[in-house]
C-alpha positions in Angstrom: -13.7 12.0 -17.8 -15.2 9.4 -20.0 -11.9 8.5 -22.1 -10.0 8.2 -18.9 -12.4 5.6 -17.4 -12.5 3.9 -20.7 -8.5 3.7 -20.6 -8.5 2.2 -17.2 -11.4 -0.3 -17.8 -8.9 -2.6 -18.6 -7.6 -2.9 -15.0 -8.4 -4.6 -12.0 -6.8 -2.7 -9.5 -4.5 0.9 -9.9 -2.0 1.1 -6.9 -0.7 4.8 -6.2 2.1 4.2 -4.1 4.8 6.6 -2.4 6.9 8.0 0.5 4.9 9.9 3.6 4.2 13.4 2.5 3.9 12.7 -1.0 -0.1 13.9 -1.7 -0.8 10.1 -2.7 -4.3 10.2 -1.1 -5.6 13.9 -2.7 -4.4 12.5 -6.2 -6.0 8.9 -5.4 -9.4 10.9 -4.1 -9.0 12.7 -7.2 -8.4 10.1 -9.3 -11.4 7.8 -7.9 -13.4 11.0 -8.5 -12.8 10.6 -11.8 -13.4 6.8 -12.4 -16.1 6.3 -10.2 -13.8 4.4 -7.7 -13.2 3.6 -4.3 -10.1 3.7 -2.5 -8.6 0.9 -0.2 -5.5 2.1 2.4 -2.8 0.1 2.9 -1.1 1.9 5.7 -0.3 -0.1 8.8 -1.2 2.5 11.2 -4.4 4.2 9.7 -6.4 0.8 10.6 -6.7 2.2 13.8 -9.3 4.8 14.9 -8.0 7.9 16.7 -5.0 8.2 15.5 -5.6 10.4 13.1 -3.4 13.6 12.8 -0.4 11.3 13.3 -1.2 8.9 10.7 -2.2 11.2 8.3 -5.0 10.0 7.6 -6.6 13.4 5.7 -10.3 12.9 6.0 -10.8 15.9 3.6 -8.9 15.1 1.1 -11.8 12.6 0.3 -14.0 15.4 -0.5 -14.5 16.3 -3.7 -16.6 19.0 -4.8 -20.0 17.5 -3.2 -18.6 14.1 -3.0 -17.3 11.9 -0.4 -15.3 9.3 -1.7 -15.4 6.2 -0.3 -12.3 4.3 1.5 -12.0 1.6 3.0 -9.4 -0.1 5.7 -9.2 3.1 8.0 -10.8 3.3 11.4 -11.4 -0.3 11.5 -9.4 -1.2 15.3 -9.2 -0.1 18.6 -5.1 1.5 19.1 -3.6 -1.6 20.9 -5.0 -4.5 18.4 -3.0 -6.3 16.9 -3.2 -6.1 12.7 -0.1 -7.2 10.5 0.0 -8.1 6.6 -1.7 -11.5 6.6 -5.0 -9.9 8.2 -4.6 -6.8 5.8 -4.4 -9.4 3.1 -7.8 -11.0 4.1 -9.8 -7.6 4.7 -8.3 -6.4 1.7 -10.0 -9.6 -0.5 -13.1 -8.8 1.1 -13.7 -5.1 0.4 -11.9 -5.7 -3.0 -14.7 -8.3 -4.1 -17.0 -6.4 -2.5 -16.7 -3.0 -4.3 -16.2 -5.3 -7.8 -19.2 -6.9 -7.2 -20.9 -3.4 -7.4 -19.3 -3.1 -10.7 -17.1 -0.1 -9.0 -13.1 0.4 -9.2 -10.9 -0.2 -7.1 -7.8 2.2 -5.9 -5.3 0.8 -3.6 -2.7 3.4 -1.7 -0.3 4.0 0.7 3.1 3.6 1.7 3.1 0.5 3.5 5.2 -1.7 0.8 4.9 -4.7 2.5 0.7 -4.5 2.4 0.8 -3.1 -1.5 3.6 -6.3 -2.6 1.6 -8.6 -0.9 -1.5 -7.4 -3.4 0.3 -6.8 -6.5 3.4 -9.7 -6.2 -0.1 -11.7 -5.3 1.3 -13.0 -2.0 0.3 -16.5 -0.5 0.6 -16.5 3.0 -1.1 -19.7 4.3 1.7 -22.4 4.7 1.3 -25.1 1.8 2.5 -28.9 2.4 5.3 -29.9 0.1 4.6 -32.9 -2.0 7.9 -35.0 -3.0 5.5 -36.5 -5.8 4.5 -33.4 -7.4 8.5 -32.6 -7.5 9.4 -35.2 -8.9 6.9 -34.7 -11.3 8.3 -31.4 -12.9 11.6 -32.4 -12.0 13.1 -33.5 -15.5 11.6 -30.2 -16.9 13.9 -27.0 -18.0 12.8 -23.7 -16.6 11.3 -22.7 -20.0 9.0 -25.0 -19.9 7.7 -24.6 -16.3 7.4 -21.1 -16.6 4.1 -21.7 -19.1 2.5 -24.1 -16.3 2.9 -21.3 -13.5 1.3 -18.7 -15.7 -1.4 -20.9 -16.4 -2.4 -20.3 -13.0 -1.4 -16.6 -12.4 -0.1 -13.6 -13.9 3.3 -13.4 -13.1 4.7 -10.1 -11.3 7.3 -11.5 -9.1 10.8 -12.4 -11.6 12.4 -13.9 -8.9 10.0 -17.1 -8.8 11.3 -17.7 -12.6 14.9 -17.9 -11.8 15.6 -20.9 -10.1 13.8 -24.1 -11.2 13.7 -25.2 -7.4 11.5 -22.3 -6.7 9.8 -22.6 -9.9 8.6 -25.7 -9.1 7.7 -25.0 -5.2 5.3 -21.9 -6.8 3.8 -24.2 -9.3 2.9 -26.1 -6.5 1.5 -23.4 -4.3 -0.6 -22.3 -7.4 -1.7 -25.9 -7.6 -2.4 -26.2 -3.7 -5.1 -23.3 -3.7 -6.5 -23.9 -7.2 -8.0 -27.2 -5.7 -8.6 -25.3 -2.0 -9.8 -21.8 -3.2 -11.5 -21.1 0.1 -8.0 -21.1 1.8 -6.5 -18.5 -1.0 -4.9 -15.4 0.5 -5.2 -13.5 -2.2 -7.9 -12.5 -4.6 -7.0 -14.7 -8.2 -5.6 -13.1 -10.9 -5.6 -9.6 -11.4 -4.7 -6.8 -14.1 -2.4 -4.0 -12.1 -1.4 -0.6 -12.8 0.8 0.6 -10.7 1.7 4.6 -10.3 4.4 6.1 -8.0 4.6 9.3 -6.7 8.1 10.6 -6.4 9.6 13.7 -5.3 13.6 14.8 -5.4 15.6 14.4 -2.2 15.3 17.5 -1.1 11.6 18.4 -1.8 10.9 15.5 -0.1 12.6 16.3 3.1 11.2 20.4 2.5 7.4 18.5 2.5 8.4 16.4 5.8 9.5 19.2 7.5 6.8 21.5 6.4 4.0 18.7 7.2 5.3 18.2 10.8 4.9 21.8 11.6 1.9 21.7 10.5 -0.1 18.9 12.1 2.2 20.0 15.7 0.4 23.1 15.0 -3.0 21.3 14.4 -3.3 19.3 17.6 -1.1 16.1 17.5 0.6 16.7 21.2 -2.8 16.7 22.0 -3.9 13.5 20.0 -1.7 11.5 21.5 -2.1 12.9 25.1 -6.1 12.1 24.3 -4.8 8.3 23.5 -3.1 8.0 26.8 -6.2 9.3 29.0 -8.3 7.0 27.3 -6.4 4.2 28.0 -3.7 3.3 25.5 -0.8 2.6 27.1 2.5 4.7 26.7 4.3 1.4 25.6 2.1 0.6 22.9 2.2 4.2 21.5 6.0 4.1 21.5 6.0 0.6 19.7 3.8 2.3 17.0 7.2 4.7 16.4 7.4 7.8 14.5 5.1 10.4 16.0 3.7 8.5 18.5 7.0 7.5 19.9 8.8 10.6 20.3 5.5 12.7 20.8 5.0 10.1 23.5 8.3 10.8 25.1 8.2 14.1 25.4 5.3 14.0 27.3 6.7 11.3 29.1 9.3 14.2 30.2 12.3 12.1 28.6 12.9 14.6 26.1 12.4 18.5 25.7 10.0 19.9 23.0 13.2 20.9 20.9 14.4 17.5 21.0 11.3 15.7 20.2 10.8 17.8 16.9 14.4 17.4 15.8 14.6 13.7 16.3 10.9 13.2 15.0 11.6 14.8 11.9 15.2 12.9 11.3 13.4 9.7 12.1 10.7 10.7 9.1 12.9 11.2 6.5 14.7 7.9 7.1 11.5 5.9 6.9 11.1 7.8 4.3 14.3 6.9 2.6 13.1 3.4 3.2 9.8 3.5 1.7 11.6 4.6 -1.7 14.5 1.6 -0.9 11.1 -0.7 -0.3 9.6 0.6 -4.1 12.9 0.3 -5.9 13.0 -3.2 -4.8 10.1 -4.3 -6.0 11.1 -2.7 -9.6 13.9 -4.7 -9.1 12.3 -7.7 -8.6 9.6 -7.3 -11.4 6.6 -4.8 -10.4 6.6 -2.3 -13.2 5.9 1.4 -11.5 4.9 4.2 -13.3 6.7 7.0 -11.6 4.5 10.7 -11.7 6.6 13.8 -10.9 5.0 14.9 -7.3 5.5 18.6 -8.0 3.0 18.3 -11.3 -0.7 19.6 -10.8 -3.6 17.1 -9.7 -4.7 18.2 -13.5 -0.7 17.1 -14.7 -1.5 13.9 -12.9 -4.5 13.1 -14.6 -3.2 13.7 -17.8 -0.4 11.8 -17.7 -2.1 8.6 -16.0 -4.4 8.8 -19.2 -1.6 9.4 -21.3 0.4 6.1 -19.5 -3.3 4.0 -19.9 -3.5 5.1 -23.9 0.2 4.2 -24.5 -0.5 0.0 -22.6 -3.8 0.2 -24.0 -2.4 0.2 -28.1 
């Protein structure tokens, strides 16, 4: 689709964000499919290899028609490593400028909100010295006039740096800090975003949870996560990994009966499901524009109306 890759040439990164269940990783397939993408995860839990029906990781949903799509930040640790956003951040840089520098497109998803922010809100997570000079400096300035010397050094997507000259000030000076040490930047530099959202009504979302649960019970998980404790994982770690894992876990454990484990598993996925969505509306609130797409529309619906959203920023 030609006139949707020349809509979204524009953009440096499309995020497709959303609460478990929602289909975000067939629609991003499809959509790198169609731009000639590749797709980078950002779920905390897919990093590692094995866990796969748990963490829904979907291998073929990557297929499409004859073509494997590439993605990248799954299967990358060993269950038991240790991974958390600042490492994401860095592996994230690396396959970003990797796949730009083969004049590809990059696709971000998943529903990890603290990994996506930290992309799109263009999070700096190396500890920078305050200077009481450089303070003092911007001191006797108003807030409209420092806002022009932070965007000089970034696009801004995070409101809340803007309404407080303290802060202001302090972000000035972070921008400052790694545009004279660029080999200790955490983040990739400026970038163009698009975000899209895939949302579903209360209670087709808790219908899909339930439905998907059955389903991957049904296609082996019990014995996923038995497989993970014979080869060596221990039962603690699994638990600390929560949702499936944990009660899936525990019930083999003989702490809980099958009946049990299913009812509390699935109560325990809609609520993190409930706070994924909390997570998303936040960040609107606090300045990340998301383009919300109706979860119960076709792939094709999809399409469409990401290409109609593209045309509308694009005049």
């Amino acid at each position: 689709m030609k006139d949707l890759i020349d809509a979204a040439s524009s953009y440096d990164l499309i995020t497709i964000l959303g609460a478990t269940a929602g289909g975000k990783t067939s629609f991003a397939a499809n959509l790198a499919h169609s731009l000639q993408a590749e797709i980078i995860s950002a779920d905390s839990r897919q990093v590692y290899r094995n866990m796969n029906i748990g963490t829904g990781k979907d291998y073929e949903d990557y297929q499409i028609n004859d073509e494997r799509i590439p993605v990248h930040l799954i299967d990358i640790l060993e269950p038991g490593e240790k991974y958390n956003v600042y490492q994401f951040q860095k592996d994230f840089i690396k396959v970003y400028k990797d796949i730009k520098s083969r004049k590809k497109k990059a696709i971000l998803c998943g529903g990890s909100g603290l990994y996506i922010e930290s992309v799109v809100k263009d999070y700096q997570l190396i500890t920078v010295p305050e200077n009481e000079e450089f303070h003092q400096k911007f001191e006797a300035k108003s807030i409209d006039e420092l806002i022009p010397v932070l965007e000089s050094y970034k696009q801004l997507h995070n409101v809340s740096d803007t309404s407080d000259k303290q802060r202001l000030i302090r972000a000035i000076e972070i921008a400052e800090y790694y545009s004279n040490n660029p080999d200790e930047s955490t983040t990739p530099g400026k970038m163009k975003h698009l975000v899209l959202g895939i949302q579903f009504d209360r209670n087709s979302r808790r219908k899909r949870i339930s439905e998907r649960l059955k389903q991957r019970l049904e296609n082996g998980m019990i014995e996923e996560v038995q497989g993970l404790i014979d080869s060596g994982v221990s039962q603690e770690t699994l638990i600390y990994y929560g949702l499936e894992y944990k009660y899936i876990t525990l019930y083999l454990q003989g702490k809980i009966t099958y009946d049990e484990m299913f009812r509390q598993l699935e109560t325990a996925i809609h609520q993190f499901s409930k706070r994924q969505m909390t997570w998303f509306r936040r960040m609107e609130r606090n300045g990340t524009e998301i383009n919300w797409l109706e979860g119960t529309m076709s792939i094709l619906q999809k399409m469409e109306t990401v290409y109609e959203i593209l045309k509308k920023k694009n005049n």
